[in-house]
N, C-alpha and C positions, 0 to 999 in steps of 0.2 A: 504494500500500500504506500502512496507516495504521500510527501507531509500536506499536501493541498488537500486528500481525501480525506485523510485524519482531522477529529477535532483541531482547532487553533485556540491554545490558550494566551490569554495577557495575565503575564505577572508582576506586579507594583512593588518593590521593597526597598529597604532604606539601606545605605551602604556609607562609609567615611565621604566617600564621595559627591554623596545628594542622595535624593532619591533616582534608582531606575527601576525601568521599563523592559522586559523584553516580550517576546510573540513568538511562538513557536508551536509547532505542531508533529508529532511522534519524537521524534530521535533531533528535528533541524529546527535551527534557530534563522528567522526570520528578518526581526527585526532587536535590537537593543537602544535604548537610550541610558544615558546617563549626566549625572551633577544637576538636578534638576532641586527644586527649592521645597516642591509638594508632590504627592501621589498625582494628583490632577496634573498640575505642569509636565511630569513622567508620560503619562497616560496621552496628555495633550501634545506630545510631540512625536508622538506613532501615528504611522501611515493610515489614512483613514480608508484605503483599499483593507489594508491588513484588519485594523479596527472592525470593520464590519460584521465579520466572521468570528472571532474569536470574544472567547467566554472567561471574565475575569476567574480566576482560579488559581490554581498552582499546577506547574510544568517542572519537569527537569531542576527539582531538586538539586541535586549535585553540582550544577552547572551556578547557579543560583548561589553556593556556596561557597565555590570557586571564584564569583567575581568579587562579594561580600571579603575573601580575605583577601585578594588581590588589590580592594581598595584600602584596606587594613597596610599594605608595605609587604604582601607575601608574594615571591616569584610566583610568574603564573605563565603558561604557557598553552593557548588557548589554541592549537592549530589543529586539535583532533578533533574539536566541535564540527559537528556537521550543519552547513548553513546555505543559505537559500538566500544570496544579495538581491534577490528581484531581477528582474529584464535588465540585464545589460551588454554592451554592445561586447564583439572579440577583446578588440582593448581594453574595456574597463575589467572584464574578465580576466586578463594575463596581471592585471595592474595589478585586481585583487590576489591575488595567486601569490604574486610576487611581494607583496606585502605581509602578509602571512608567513610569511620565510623569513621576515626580516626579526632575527630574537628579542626576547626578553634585554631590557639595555643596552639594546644598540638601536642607530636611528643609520637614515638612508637620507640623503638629498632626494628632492621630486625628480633632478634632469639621473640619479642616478637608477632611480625606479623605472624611469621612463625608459634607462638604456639595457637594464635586464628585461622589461619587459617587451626587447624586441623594438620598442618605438625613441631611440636617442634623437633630442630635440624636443623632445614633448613634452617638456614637464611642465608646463601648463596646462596641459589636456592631463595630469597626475593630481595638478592640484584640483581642476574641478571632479575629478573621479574622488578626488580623497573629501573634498566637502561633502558632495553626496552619499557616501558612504553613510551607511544602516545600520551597519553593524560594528561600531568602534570597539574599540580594546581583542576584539575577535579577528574583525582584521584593523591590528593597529596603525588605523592612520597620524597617530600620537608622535608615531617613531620617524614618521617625515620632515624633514627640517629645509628650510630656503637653502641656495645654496652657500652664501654665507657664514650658515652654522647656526642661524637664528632658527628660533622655533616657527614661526610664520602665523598662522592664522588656525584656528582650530573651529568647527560648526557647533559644535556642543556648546550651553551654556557656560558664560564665564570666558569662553574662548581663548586667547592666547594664554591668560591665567591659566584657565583648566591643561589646557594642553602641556604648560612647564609642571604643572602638579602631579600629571601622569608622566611626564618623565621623570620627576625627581623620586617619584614611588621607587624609579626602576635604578636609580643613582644617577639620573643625570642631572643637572642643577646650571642653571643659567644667571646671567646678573638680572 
């Protein structure tokens, strides 16, 4: 059975981080938010395709636990989650792929994402695949930095803040 066919639950929970959001359905995870101020804000920033369909509840406990201590300072390494980014193009597909590879404390410039993933020159078309991005810390678009060495711009709440706070979880630390 694929996770479309399966129930889709949304689960609300509090973490160091804010409150998140994720959606998922059997075994794959859909969608995540996080650093969010309230259960509602969480809830209110999932896809309102995804929204529709699923039934507030509890999903994938484990998984739910794992992000819980991950925003606590615990190494996490999140690339055996099985997930479901939504419709996206070949490229944003290799983006994501290649993103997911990049570990725990370490980060990647966007032109060097762009050049593992086949497409050198793009990292522009890196950063708008990493804004849109659904599923943060799962595929960490945290770990992407300008090419500078600066953190750059983050889509989650709090944004460039949030973005050095998830790398500094991981030891990386900025002025």
């Amino acid at each position: 059975m694929t996770a479309s066919a399966q129930p889709t639950a949304l689960v609300i929970f509090p973490s160091r981080l804010g409150w998140m959001a994720m959606i998922g359905a059997g075994d794959v995870l859909m969608q995540l938010t996080l650093a969010h101020t309230s259960p509602d804000a969480a809830a209110g920033a999932c896809s309102r395709d995804l929204l529709e369909n699923a039934q507030r509840g509890t999903w994938n406990e484990p998984l739910l636990r794992r992000l819980q201590a991950y925003a606590c300072g615990a190494p996490a390494d999140f690339r055996d989650v099985r997930i479901d980014p939504g419709r996206l193009t070949a490229f944003q597909r290799r983006v994501a792929r290649r993103c997911r590879q990049i570990p725990y404390g370490k980060t990647l410039s966007y032109g060097a994402l762009a050049a593992k993933a086949g497409s050198p020159g793009a990292a522009r078309a890196v950063g708008n695949c990493m804004a849109a991005n659904r599923i943060p810390l799962v595929i960490p678009c945290h770990r992407v930095l300008r090419a500078d060495g600066r953190p750059g711009a983050y889509s989650a709440p709090g944004g460039t803040r949030t973005k050095k706070r998830l790398l500094a979880l991981e030891g990386l630390h900025f002025a």
